[in-house]
C-alpha positions as a LaTeX table, in Angstrom:
\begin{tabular}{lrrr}
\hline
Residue & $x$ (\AA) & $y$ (\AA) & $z$ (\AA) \\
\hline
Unk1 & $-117.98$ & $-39.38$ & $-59.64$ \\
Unk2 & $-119.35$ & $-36.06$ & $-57.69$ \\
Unk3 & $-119.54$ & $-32.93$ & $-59.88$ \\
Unk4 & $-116.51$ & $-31.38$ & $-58.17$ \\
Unk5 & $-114.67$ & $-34.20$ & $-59.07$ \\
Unk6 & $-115.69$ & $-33.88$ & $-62.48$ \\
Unk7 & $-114.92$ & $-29.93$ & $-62.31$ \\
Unk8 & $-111.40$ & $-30.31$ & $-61.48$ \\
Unk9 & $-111.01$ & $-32.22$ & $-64.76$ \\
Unk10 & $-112.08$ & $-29.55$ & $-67.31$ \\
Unk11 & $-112.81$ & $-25.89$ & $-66.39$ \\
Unk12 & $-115.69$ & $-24.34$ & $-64.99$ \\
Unk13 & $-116.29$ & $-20.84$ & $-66.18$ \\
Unk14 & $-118.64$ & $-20.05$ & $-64.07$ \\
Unk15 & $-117.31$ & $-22.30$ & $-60.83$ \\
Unk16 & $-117.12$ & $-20.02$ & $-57.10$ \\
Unk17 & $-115.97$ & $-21.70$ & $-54.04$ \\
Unk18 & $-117.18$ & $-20.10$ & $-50.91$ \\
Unk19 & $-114.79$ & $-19.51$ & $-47.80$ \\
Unk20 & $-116.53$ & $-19.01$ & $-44.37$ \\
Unk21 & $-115.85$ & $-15.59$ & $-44.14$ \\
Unk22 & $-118.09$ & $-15.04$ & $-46.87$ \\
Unk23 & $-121.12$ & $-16.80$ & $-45.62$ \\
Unk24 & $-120.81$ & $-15.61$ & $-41.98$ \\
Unk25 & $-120.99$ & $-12.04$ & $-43.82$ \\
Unk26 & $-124.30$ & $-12.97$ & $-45.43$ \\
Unk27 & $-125.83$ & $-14.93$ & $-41.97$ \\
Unk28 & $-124.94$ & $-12.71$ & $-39.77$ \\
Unk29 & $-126.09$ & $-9.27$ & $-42.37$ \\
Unk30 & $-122.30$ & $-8.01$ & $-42.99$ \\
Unk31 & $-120.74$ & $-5.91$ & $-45.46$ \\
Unk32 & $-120.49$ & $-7.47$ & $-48.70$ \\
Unk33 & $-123.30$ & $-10.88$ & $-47.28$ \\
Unk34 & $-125.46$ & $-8.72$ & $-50.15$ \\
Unk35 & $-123.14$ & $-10.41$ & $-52.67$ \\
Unk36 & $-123.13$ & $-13.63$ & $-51.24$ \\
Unk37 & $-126.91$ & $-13.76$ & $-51.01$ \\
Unk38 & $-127.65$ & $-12.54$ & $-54.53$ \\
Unk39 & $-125.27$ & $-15.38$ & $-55.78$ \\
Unk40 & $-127.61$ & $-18.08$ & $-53.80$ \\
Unk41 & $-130.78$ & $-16.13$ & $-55.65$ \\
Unk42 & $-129.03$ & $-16.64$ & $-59.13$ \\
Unk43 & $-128.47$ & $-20.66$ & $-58.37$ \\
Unk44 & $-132.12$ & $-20.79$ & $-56.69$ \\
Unk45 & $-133.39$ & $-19.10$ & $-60.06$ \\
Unk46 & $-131.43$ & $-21.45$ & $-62.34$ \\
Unk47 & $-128.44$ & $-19.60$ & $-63.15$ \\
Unk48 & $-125.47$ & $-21.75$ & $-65.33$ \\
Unk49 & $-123.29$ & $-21.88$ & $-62.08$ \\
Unk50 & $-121.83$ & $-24.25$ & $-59.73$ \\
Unk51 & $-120.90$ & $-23.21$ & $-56.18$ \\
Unk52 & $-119.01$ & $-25.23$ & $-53.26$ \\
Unk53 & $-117.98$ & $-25.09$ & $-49.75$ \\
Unk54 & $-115.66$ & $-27.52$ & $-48.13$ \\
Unk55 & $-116.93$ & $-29.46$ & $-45.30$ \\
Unk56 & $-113.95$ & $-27.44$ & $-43.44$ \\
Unk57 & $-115.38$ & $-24.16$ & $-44.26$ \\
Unk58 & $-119.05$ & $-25.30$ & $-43.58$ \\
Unk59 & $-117.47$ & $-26.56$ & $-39.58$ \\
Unk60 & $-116.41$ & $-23.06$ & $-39.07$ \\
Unk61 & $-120.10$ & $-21.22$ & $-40.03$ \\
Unk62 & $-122.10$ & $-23.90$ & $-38.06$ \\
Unk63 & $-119.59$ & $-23.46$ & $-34.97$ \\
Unk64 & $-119.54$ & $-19.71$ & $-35.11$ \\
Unk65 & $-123.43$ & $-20.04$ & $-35.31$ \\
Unk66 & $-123.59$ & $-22.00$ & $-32.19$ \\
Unk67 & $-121.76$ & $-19.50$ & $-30.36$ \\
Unk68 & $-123.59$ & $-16.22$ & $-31.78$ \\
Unk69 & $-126.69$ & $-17.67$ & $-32.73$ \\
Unk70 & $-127.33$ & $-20.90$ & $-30.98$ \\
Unk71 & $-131.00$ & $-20.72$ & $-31.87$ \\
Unk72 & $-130.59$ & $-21.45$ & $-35.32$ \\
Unk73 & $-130.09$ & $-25.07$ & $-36.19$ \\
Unk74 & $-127.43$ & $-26.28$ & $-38.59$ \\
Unk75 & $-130.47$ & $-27.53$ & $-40.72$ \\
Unk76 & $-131.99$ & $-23.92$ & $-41.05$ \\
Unk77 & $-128.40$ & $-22.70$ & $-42.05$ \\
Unk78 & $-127.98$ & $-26.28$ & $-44.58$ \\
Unk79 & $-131.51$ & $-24.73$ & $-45.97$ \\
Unk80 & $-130.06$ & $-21.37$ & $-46.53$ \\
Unk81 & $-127.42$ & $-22.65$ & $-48.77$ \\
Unk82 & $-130.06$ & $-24.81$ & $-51.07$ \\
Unk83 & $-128.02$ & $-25.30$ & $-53.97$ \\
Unk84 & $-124.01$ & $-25.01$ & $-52.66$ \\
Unk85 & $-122.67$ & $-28.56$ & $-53.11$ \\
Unk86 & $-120.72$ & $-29.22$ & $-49.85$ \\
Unk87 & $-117.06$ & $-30.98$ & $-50.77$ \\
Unk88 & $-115.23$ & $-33.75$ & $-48.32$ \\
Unk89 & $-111.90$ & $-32.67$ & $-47.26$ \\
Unk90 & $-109.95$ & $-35.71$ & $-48.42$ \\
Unk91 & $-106.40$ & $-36.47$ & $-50.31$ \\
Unk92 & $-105.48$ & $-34.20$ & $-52.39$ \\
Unk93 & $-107.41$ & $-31.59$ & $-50.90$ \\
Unk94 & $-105.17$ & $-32.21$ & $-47.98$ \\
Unk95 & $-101.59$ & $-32.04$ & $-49.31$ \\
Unk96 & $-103.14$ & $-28.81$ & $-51.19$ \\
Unk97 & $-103.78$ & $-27.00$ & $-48.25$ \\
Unk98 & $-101.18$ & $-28.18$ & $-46.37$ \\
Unk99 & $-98.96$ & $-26.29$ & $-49.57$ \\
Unk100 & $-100.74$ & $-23.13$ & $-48.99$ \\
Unk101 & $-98.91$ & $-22.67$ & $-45.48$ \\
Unk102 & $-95.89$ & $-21.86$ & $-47.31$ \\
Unk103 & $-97.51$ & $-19.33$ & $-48.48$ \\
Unk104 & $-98.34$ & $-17.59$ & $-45.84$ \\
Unk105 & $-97.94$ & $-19.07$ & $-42.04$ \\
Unk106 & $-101.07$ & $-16.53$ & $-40.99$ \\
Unk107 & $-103.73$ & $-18.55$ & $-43.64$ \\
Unk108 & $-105.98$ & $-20.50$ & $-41.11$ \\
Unk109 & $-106.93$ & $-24.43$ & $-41.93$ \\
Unk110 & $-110.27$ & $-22.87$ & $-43.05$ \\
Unk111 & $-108.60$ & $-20.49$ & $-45.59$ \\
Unk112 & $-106.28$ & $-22.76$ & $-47.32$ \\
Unk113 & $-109.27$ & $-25.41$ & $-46.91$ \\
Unk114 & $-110.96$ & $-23.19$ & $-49.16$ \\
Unk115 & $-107.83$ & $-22.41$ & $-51.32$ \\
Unk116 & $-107.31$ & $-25.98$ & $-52.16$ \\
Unk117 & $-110.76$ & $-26.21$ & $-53.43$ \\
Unk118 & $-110.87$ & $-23.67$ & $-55.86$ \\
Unk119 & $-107.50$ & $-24.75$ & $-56.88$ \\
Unk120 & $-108.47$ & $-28.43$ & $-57.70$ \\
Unk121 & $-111.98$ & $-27.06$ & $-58.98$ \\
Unk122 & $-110.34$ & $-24.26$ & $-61.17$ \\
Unk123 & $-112.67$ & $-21.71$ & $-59.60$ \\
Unk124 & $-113.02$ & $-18.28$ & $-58.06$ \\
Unk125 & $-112.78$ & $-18.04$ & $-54.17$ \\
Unk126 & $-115.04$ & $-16.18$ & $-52.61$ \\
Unk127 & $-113.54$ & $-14.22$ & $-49.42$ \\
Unk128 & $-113.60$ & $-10.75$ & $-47.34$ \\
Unk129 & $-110.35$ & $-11.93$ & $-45.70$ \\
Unk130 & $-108.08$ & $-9.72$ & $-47.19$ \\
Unk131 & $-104.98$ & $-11.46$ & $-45.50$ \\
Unk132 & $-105.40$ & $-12.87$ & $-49.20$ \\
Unk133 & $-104.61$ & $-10.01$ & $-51.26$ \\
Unk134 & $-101.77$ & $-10.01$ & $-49.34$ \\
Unk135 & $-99.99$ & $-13.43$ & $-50.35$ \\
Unk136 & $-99.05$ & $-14.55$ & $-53.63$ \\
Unk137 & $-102.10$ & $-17.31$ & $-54.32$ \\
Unk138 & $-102.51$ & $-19.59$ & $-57.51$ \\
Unk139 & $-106.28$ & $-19.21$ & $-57.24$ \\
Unk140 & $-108.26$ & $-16.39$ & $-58.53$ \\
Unk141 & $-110.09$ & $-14.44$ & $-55.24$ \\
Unk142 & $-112.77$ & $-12.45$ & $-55.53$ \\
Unk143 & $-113.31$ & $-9.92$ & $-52.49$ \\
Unk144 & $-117.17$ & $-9.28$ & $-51.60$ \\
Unk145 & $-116.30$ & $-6.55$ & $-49.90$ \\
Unk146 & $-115.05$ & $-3.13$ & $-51.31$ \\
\hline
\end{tabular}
């Protein structure tokens, strides 16, 4: 059994699930990446946290780096999030995000990929899309930026 697995069983306090938004703003030196790339310090320097992307949201940084940056390779971007536990998008994950279109017709595959996780994880998302703020979401959402 994978540790998310385990995670969606009993609470993670300290459990952050990161949408794409949120590492494209820390690649590509946005607004708010600051956040994102202090969080990757705290897990490099041993730091009681766990922190996941779904495979969804990991296809949308590696195919917006191949369009803006197609000189760095998707292992150079893997090695920049040492640490992140990458999640399959499977089952549960699917009928969860496929939920999250009720919410809110405009929240991409990508967003409610991310949704779901934190949902069945019981953790934070991590976001600058502030489409969010706008809908009425079961997950807590944490905006990196102001």
């Amino acid at each position: 059994m994978s540790s998310w697995q385990r995670g969606a069983r009993k609470r993670r306090v300290n459990s952050i699930v990161l949408d794409s938004s949120a590492i494209l703003a820390m690649i590509q030196g946005e607004r708010g990446g600051e956040r994102v790339e202090a969080l990757l310090d705290s897990i490099e320097a041993g730091a009681d946290l766990q922190v996941y992307v779904s495979w969804v949201n990991w296809c949308e940084v590696l195919t917006r780096n191949r369009r803006d940056n197609p000189e760095v390779t998707a292992d150079e971007l893997t090695a920049v999030l040492a640490g992140v536990e990458l999640v399959p998008f499977a089952g549960d994950a699917a009928e969860l995000a496929a939920g999250y279109a009720q919410v809110n017709q405009a929240l991409s595959l990508g967003d409610r990929a991310c949704l779901a996780l934190a949902k069945s994880l019981n953790a934070t998302a991590w976001t600058t899309e502030r489409l969010w703020t706008q809908c009425e979401l079961d997950v807590p959402i944490e905006m990196i930026r102001p």
